[in-house]
C-alpha positions in Angstrom: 15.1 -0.6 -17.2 12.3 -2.2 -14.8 11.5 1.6 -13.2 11.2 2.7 -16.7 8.7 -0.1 -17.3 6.8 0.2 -14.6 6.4 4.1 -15.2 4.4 2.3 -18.4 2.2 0.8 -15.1 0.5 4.1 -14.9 -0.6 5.1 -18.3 -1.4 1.1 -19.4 -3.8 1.6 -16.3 -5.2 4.6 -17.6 -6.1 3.1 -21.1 -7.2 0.1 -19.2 -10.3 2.2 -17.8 -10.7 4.5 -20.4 -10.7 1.8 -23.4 -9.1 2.0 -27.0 -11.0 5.7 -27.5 -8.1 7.5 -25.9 -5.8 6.2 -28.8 -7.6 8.3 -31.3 -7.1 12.0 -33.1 -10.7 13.1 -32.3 -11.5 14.5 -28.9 -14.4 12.8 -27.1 -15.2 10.1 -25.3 -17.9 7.4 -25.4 -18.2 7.7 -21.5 -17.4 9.6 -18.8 -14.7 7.7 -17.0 -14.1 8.3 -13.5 -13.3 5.2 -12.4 -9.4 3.3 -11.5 -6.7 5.6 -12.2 -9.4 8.4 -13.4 -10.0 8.8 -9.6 -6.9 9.8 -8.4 -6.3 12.5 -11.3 -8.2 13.3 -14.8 -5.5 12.9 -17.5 -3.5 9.7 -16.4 -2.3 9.3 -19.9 -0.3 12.6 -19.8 0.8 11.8 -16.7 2.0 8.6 -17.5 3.9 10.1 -20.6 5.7 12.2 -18.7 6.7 10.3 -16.1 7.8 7.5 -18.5 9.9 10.1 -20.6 11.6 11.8 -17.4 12.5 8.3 -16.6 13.9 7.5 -19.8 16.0 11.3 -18.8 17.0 10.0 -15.9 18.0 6.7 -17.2 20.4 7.6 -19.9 21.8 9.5 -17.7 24.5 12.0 -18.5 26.4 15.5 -17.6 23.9 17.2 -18.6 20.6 15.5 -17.4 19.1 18.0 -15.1 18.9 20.4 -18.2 17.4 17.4 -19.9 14.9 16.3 -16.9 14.4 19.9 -16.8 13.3 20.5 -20.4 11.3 17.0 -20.6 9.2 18.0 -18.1 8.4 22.0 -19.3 7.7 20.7 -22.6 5.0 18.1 -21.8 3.6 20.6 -19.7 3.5 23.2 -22.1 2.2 20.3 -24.7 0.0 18.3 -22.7 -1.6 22.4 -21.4 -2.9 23.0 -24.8 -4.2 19.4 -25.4 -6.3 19.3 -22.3 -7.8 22.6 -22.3 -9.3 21.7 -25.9 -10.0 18.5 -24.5 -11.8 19.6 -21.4 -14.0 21.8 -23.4 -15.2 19.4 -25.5 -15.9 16.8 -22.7 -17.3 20.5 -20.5 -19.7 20.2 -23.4 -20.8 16.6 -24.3 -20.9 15.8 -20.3 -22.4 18.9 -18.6 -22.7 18.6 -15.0 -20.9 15.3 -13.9 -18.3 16.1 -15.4 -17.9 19.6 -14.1 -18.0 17.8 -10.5 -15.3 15.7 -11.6 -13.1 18.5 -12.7 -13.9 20.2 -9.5 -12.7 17.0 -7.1 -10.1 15.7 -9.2 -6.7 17.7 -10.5 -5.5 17.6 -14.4 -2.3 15.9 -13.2 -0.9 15.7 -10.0 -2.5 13.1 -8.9 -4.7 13.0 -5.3 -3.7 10.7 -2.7 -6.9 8.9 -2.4 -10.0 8.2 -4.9 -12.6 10.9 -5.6 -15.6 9.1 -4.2 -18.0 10.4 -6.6 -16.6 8.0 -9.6 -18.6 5.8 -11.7 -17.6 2.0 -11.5 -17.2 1.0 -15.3 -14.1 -1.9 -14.6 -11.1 -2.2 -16.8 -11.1 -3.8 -20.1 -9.0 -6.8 -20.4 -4.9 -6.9 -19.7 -4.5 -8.4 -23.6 -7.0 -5.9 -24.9 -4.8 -3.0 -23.4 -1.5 -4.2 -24.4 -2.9 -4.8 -28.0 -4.1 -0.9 -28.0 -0.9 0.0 -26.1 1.3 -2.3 -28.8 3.2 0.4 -30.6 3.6 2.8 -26.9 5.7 -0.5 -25.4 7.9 -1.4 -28.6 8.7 2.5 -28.9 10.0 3.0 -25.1 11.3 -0.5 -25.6 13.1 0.6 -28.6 14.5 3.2 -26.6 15.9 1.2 -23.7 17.8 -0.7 -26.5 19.4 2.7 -27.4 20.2 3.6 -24.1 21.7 0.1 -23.5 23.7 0.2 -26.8 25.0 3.6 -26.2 26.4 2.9 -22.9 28.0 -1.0 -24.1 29.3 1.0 -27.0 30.7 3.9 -25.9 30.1 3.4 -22.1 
């Protein structure tokens, strides 16, 4: 359960630069943020997600959990595809320039393996501010754990 929490590590990090803005419905952004995780790769978030969800796969385990793995991760692509390009237009638009250099130098998700040097220092927000904002993302995958755990002392 500690791998699967730490997978959390990589999209808490990602809300940590980017603020409470990325937990909203409407696409935009107050800032561009380029900075911490944002350096490595544009869309930690997503990233995160499906890394935390493949290791939730790969947790519970099974006969089958390949096909699952496999599915989990062709449906967040297909998912996360369709989110990005929207969002990358709007951002294309509201940014201009610096933020077409930034798409340029650093991939939608697979991360680089160092930081884009062009990236604007804007700092974290607070530990306790994220994990207010992130609240309901940690009691769902925590949730989940339970499940897995319960499954496998039940029927295990």
């Amino acid at each position: 359960a500690s791998d699967v929490y730490k997978r959390q590590l990589i999209r808490l990090n990602g809300v940590r630069y980017a603020g409470g803005a990325t937990r909203t419905r409407k696409v935009g952004a107050p800032a561009l943020c380029t900075d911490g995780p944002y350096a490595y790769v544009r869309n930690p978030l997503y990233l995160g997600n499906m890394v935390i969800y493949a290791g939730v796969v790969m947790f519970a385990g099974g006969e089958k959990v390949s096909y699952f793995l496999g599915f989990t991760v062709v449906f967040f692509f297909l998912q996360y595809g369709l989110i990005i390009s929207l969002e990358e237009e709007t951002l294309r638009g509201k940014f201009g320039e610096p933020y077409a250099r930034y798409v340029k130098s650093v991939p939608r998700l697979i991360p680089r393996l160092s930081p884009w040097g062009g990236k604007q220092r804007s700092g974290p927000s607070p530990w306790k501010k994220t994990l207010q904002t992130e609240r309901r993302s940690l009691q769902t995958l925590s949730l989940s754990i339970i499940f897995i755990f319960s499954r496998q002392f039940f029927f295990g």
